[in-house]
KOLMIFI-814000 format. One record per atom (N, C-alpha, C): residue number from 1; residue in one letter; atom name; x, y, z. Coordinates in steps of 0.1 Angstrom, whole numbers. Layout:
residues N
{k NUM, r A, a CA, xx X, yy Y, zz Z}
...
//
This chain:
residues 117
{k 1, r X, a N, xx 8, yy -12, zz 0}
{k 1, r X, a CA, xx 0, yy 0, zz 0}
{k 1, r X, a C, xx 9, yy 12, zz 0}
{k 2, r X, a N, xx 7, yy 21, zz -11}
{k 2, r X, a CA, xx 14, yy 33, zz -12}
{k 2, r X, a C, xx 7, yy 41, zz 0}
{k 3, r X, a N, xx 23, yy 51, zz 7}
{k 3, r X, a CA, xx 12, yy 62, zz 16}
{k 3, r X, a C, xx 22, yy 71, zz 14}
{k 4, r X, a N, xx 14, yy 83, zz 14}
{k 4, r X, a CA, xx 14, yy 98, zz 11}
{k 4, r X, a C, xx 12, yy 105, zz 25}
{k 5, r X, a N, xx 20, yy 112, zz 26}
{k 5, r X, a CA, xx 20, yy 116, zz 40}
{k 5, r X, a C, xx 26, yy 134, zz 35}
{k 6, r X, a N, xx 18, yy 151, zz 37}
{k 6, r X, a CA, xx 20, yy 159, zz 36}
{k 6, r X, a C, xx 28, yy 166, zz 50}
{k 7, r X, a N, xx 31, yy 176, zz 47}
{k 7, r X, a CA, xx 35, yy 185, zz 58}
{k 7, r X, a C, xx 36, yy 201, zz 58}
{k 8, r X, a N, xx 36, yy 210, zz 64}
{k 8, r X, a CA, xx 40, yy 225, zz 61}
{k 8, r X, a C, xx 29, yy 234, zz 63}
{k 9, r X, a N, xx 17, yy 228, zz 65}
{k 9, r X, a CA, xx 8, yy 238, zz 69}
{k 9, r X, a C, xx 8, yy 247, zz 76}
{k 10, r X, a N, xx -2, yy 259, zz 77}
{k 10, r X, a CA, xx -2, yy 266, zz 88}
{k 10, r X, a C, xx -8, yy 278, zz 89}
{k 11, r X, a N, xx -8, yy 287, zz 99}
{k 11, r X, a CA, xx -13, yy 299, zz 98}
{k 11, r X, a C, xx -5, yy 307, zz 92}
{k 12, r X, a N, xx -11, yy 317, zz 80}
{k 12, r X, a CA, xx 0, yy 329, zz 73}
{k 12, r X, a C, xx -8, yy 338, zz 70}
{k 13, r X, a N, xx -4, yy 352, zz 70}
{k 13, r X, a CA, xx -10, yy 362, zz 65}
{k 13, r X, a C, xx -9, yy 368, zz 54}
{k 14, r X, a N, xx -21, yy 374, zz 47}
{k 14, r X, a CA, xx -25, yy 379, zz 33}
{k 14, r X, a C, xx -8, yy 382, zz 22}
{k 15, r X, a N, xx -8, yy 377, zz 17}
{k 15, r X, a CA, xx 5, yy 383, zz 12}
{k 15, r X, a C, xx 20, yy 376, zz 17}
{k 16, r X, a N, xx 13, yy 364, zz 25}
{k 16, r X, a CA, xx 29, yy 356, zz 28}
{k 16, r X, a C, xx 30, yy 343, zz 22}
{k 17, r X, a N, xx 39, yy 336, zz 23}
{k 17, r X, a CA, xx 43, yy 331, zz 21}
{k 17, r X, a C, xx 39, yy 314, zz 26}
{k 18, r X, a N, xx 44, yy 300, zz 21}
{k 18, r X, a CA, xx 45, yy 292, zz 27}
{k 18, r X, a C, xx 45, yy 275, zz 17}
{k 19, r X, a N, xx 53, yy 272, zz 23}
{k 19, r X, a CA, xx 57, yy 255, zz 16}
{k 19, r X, a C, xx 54, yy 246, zz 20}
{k 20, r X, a N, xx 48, yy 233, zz 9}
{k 20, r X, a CA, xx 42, yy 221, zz 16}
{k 20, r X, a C, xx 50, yy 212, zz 10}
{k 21, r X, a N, xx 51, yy 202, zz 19}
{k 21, r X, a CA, xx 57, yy 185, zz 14}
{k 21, r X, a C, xx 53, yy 178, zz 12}
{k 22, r X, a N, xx 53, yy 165, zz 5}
{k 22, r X, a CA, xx 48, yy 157, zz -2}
{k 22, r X, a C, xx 56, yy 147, zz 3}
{k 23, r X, a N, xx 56, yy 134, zz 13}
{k 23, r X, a CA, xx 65, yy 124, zz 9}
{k 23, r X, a C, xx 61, yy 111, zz 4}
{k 24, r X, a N, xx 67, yy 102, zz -2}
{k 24, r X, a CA, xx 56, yy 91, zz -7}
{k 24, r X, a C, xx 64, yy 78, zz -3}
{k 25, r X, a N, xx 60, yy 68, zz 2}
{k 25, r X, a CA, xx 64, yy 55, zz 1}
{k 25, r X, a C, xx 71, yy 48, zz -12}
{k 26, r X, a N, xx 68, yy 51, zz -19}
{k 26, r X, a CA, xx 74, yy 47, zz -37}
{k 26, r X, a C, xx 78, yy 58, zz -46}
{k 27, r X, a N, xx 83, yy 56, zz -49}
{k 27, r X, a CA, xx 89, yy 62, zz -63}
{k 27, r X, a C, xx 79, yy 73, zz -74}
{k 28, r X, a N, xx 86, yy 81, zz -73}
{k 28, r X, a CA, xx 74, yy 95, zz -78}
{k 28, r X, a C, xx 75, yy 97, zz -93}
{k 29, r X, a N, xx 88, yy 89, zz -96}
{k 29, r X, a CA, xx 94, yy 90, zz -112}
{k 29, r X, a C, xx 84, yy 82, zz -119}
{k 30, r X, a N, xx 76, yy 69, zz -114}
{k 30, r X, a CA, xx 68, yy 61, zz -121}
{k 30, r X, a C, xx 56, yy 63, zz -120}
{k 31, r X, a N, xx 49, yy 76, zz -116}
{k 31, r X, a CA, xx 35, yy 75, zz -110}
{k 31, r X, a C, xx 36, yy 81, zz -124}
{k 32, r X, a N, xx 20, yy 87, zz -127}
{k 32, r X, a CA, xx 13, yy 87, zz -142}
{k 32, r X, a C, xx 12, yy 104, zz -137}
{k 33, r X, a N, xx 12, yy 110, zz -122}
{k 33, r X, a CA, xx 13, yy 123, zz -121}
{k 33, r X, a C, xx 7, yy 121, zz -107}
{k 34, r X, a N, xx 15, yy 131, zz -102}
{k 34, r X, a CA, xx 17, yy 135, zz -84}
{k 34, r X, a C, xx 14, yy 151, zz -85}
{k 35, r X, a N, xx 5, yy 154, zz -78}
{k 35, r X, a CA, xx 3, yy 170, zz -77}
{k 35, r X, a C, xx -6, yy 169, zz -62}
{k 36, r X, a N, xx -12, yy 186, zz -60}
{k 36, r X, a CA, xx -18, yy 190, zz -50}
{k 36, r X, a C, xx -30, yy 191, zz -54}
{k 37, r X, a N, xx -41, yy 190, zz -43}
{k 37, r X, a CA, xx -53, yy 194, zz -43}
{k 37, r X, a C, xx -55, yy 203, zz -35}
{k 38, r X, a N, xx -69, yy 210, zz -32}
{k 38, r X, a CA, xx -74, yy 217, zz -18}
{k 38, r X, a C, xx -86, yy 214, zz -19}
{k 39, r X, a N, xx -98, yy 219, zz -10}
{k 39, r X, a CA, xx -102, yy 215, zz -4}
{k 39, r X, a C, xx -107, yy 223, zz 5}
{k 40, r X, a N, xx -122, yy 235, zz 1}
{k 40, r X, a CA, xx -121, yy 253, zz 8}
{k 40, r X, a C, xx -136, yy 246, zz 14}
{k 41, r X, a N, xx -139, yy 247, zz 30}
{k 41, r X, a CA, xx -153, yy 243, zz 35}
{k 41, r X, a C, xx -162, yy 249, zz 26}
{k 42, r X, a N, xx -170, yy 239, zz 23}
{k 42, r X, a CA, xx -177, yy 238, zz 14}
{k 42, r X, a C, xx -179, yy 236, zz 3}
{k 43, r X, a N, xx -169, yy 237, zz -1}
{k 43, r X, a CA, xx -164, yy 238, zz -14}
{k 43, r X, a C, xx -159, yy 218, zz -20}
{k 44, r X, a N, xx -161, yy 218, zz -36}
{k 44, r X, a CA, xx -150, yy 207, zz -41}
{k 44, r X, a C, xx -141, yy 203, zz -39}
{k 45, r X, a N, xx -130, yy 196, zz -39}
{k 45, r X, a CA, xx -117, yy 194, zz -40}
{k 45, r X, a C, xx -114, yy 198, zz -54}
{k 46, r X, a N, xx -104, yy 205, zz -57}
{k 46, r X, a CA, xx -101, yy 211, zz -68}
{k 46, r X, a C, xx -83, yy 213, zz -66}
{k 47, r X, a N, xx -81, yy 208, zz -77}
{k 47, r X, a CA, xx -64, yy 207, zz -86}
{k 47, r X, a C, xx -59, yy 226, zz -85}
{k 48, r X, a N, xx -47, yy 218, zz -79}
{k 48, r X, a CA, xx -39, yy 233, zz -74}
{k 48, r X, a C, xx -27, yy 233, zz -88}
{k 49, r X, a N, xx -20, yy 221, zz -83}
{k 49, r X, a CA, xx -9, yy 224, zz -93}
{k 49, r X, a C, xx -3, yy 208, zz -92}
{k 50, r X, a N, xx 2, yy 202, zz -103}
{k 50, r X, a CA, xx 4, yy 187, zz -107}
{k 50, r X, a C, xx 16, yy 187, zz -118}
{k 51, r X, a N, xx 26, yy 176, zz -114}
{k 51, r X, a CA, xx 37, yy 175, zz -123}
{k 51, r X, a C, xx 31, yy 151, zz -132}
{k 52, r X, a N, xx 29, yy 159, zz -144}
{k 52, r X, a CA, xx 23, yy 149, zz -154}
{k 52, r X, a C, xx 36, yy 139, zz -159}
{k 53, r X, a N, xx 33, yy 130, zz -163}
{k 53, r X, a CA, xx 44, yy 121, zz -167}
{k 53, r X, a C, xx 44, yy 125, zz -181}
{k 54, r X, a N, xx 57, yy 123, zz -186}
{k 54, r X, a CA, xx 55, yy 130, zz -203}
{k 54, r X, a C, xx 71, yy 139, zz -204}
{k 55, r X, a N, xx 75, yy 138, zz -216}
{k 55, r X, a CA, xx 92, yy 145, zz -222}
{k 55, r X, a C, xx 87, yy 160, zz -215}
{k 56, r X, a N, xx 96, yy 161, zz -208}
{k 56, r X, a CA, xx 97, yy 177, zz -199}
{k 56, r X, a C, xx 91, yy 173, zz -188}
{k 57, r X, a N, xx 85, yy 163, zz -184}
{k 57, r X, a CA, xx 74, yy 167, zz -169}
{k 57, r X, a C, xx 66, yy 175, zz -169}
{k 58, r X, a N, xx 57, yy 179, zz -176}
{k 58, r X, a CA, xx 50, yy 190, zz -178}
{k 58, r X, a C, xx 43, yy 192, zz -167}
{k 59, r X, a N, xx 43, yy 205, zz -159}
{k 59, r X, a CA, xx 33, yy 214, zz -152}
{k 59, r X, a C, xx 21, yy 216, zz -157}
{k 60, r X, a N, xx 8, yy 214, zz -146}
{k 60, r X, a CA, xx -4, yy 226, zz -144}
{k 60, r X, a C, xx -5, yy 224, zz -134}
{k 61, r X, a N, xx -14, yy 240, zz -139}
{k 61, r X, a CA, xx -21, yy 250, zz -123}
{k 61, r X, a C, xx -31, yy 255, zz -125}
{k 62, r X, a N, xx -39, yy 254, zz -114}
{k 62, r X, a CA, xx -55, yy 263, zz -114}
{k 62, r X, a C, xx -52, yy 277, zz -121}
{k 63, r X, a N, xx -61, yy 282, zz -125}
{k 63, r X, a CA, xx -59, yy 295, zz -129}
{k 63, r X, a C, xx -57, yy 304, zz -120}
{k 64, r X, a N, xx -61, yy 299, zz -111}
{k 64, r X, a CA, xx -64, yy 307, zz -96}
{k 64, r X, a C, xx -48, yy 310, zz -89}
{k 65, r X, a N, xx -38, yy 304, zz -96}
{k 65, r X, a CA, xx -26, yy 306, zz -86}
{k 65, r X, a C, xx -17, yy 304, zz -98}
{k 66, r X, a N, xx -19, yy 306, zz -111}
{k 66, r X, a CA, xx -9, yy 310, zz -117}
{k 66, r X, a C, xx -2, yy 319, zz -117}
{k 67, r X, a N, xx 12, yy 322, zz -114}
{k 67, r X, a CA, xx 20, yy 336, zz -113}
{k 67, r X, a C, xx 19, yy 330, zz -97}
{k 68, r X, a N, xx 16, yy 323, zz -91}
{k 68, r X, a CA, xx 18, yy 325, zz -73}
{k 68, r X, a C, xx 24, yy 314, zz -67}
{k 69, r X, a N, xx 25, yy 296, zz -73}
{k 69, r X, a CA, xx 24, yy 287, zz -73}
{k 69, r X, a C, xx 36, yy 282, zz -83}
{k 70, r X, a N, xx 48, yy 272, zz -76}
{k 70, r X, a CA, xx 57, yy 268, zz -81}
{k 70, r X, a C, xx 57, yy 251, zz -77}
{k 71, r X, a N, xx 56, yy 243, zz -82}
{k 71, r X, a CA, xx 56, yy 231, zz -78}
{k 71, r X, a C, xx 70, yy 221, zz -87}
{k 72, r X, a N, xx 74, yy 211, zz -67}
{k 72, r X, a CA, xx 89, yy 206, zz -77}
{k 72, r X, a C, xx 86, yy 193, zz -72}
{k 73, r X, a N, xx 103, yy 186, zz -72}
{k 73, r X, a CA, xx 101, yy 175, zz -67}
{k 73, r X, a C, xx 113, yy 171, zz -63}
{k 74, r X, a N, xx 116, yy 163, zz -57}
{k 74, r X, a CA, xx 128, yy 155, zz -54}
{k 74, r X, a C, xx 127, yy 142, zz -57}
{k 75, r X, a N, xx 134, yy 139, zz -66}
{k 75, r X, a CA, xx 131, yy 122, zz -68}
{k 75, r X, a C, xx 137, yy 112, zz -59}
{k 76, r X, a N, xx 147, yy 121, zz -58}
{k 76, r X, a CA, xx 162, yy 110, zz -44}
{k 76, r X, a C, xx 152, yy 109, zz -35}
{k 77, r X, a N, xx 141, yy 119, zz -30}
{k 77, r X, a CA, xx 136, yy 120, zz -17}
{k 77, r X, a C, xx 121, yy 110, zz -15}
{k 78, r X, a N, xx 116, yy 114, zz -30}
{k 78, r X, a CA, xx 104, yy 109, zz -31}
{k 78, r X, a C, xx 97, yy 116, zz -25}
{k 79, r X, a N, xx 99, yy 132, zz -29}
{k 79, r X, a CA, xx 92, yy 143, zz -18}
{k 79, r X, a C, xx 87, yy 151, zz -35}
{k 80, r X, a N, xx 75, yy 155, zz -31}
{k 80, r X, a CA, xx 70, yy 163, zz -37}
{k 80, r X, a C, xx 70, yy 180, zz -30}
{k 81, r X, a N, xx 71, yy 191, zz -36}
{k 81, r X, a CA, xx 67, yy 204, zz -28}
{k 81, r X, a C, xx 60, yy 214, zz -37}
{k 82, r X, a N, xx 53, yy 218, zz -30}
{k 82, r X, a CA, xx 45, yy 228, zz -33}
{k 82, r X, a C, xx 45, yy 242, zz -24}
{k 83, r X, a N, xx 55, yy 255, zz -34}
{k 83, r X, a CA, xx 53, yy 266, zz -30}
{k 83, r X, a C, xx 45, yy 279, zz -31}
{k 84, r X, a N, xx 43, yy 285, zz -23}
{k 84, r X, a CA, xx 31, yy 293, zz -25}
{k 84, r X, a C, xx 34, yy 307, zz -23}
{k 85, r X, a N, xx 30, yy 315, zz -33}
{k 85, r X, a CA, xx 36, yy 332, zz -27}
{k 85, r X, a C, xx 24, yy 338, zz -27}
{k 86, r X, a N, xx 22, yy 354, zz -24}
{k 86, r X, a CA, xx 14, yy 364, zz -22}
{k 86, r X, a C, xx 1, yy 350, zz -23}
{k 87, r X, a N, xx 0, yy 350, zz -10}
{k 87, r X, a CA, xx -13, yy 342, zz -1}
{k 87, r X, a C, xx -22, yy 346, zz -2}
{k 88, r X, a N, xx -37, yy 341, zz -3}
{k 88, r X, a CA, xx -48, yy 354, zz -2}
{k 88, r X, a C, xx -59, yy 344, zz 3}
{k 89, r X, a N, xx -70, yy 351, zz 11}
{k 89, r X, a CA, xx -79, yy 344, zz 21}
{k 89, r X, a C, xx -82, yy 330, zz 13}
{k 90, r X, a N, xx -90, yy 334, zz 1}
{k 90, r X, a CA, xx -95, yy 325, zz -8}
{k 90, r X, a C, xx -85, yy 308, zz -10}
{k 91, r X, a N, xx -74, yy 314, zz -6}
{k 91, r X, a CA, xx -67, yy 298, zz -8}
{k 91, r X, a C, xx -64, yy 292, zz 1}
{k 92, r X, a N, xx -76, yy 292, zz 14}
{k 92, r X, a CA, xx -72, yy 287, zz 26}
{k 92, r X, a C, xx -83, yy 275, zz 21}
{k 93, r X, a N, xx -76, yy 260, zz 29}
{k 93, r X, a CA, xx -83, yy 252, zz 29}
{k 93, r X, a C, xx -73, yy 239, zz 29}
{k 94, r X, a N, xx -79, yy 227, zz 33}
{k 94, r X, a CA, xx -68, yy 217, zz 34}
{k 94, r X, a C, xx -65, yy 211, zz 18}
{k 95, r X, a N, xx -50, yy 213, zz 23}
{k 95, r X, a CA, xx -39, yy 206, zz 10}
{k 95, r X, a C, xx -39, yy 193, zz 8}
{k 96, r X, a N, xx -37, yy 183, zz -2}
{k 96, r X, a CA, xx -42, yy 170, zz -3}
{k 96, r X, a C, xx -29, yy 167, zz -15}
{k 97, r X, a N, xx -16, yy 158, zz -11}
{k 97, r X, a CA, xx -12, yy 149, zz -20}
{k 97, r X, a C, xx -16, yy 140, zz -28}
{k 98, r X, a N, xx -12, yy 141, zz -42}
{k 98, r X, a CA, xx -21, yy 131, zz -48}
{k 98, r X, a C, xx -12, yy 125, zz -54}
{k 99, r X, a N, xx -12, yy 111, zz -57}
{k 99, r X, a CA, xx -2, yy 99, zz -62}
{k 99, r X, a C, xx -12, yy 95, zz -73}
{k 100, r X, a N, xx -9, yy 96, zz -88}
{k 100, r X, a CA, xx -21, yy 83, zz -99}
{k 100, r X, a C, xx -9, yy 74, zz -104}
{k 101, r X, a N, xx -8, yy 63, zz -95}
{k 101, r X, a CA, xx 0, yy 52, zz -102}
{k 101, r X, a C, xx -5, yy 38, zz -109}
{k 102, r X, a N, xx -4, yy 37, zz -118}
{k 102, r X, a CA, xx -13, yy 29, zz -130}
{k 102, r X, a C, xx -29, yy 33, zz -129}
{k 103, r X, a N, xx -39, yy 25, zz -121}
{k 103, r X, a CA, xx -50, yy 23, zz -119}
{k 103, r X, a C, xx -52, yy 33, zz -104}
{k 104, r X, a N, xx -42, yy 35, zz -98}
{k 104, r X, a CA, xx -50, yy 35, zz -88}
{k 104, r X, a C, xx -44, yy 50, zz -84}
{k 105, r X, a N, xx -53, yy 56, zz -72}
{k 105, r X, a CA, xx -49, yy 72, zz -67}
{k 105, r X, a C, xx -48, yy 72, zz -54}
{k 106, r X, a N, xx -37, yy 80, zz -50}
{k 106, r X, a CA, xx -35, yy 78, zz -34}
{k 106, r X, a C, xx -36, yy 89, zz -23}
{k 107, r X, a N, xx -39, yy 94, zz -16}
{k 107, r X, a CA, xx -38, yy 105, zz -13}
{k 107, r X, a C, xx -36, yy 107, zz -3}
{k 108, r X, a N, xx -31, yy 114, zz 5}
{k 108, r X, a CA, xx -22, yy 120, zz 20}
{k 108, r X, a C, xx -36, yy 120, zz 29}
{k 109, r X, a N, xx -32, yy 127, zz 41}
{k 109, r X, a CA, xx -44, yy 130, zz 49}
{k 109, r X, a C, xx -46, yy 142, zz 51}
{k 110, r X, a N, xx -40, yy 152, zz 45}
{k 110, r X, a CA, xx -39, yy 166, zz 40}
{k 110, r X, a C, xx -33, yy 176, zz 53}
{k 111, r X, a N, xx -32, yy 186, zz 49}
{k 111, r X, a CA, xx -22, yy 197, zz 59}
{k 111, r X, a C, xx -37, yy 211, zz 57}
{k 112, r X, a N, xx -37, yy 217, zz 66}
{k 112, r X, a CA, xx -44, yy 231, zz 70}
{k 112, r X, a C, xx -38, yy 242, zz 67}
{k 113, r X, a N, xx -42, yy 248, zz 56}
{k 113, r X, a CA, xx -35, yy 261, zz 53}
{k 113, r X, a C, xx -45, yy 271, zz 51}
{k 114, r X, a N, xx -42, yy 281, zz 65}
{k 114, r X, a CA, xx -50, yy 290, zz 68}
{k 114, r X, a C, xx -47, yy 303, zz 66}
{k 115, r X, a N, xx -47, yy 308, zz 56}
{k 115, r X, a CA, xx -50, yy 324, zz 50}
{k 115, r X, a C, xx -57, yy 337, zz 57}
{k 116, r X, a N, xx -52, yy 345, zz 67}
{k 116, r X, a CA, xx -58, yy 354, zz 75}
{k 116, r X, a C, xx -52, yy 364, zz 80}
{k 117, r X, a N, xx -54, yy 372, zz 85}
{k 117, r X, a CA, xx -49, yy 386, zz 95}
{k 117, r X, a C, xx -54, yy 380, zz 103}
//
């Protein structure tokens, strides 16, 4: 059983800053794509930003955090990260690692990232 385990959450204010981790039990080079979700009360889960299998690793991002949102990876580590700049209320909500390796999807137990004054 693959497990995904995040980290980095926290409280930050309007305009700061903050980084999340990703670690995985397996190997992140062979997944079909590892990225972030969130997850705003009430709200859907909805795709933040995701590194796809394919020549280059190609990136996406919600529209909502492009220009704000950097997403990498470590493969030695089998850590995924996700950085985040100029913060804004709207992007508070829990973070969610996602693993799609062959058939199947894995996901962390997510980290709290709280957006506030």
């Amino acid at each position: 059983q693959v497990q995904v385990v995040e980290s980095g959450g926290g409280l930050v204010q309007p305009g700061g800053s903050l980084k999340l981790s990703c670690e995985a039990s397996t190997s992140i080079v062979i997944v079909n794509s590892v990225g972030w979700y969130r997850q705003a009360p009430g709200k859907q889960r909805e795709l933040v930003a995701a590194i796809t299998r394919g020549g280059g690793s190609p990136r996406k991002f919600a529209d909502s955090v492009k220009g704000r949102v950097s997403i990498s990876r470590d493969i030695a580590k089998n850590t995924l990260r996700l950085e985040m700049n100029d913060l804004k209320p709207e992007d508070t909500g829990v973070y969610y690692c996602n693993l799609q390796l062959g058939l199947n999807t894995y996901w962390g137990q997510g980290t709290q990232v709280t957006v506030s004054s």
